[in-house]
N, C-alpha and C positions, 0 to 999 in steps of 0.2 A: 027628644034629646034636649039638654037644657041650654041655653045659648053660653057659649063660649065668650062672650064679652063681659059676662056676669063675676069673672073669674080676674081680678086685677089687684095683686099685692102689692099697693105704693106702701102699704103700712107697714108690710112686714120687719119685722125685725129681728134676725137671726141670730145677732147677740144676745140676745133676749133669752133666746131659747138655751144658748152656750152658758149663759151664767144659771141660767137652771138646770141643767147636768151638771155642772159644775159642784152646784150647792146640795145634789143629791151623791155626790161623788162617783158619778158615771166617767166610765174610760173608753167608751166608744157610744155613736148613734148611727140611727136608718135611714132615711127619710125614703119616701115609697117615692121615685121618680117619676113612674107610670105607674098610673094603678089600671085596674082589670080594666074600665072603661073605658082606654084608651088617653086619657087625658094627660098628659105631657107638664113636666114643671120645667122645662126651658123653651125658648122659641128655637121653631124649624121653619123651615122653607119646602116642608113635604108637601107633597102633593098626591093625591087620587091618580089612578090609571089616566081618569077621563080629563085631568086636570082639574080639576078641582081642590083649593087650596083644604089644606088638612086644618083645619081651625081649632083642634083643641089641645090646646098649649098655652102655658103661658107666655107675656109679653116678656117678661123679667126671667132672666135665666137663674129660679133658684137653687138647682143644683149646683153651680157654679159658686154660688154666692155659700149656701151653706156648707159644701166640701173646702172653700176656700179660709170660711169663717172657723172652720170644726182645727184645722190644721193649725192656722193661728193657737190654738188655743192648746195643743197637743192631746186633741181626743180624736181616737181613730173615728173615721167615714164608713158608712156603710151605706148601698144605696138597694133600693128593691125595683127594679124592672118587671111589670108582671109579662107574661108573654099570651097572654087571652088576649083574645081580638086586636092582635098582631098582626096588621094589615101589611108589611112592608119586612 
């Protein structure tokens, strides 16, 4: 597995992404929340049966950030949850 600390968006920039829908005149976006792997684009406080802290997730909640940013901007939200390897 590949370490989960490798994975840190300070630079993101989700306007970024809104002014390019924008400029292709899209009226709605995805963004994949969870993908197959398990990997999480907000932080949790999940945890394993055995306790073991669930590590792959992000530090930065960008679902939050993107659903908040896409609304500003009046383009619907659309989010993909995958549910493989849906431990919880």
């Amino acid at each position: 597995m590949s370490d989960p600390a490798t994975f840190a968006p300070q630079l993101l920039n989700i306007s970024n992404w809104v002014e390019s829908f924008q400029m292709v005149g899209a009226s709605s976006a995805v963004l994949t929340a969870k993908h197959v792997c398990g990997f999480m684009l907000w932080p949790t406080e999940t945890v394993f049966d055995d306790g073991t802290p669930y590590n792959y997730h992000s530090p930065r909640d960008v679902v939050r950030e993107f659903s908040d940013t896409l609304r500003k901007s009046a383009i619907c939200v659309g989010l993909y949850y995958s549910l493989a390897a849906n431990f919880f």
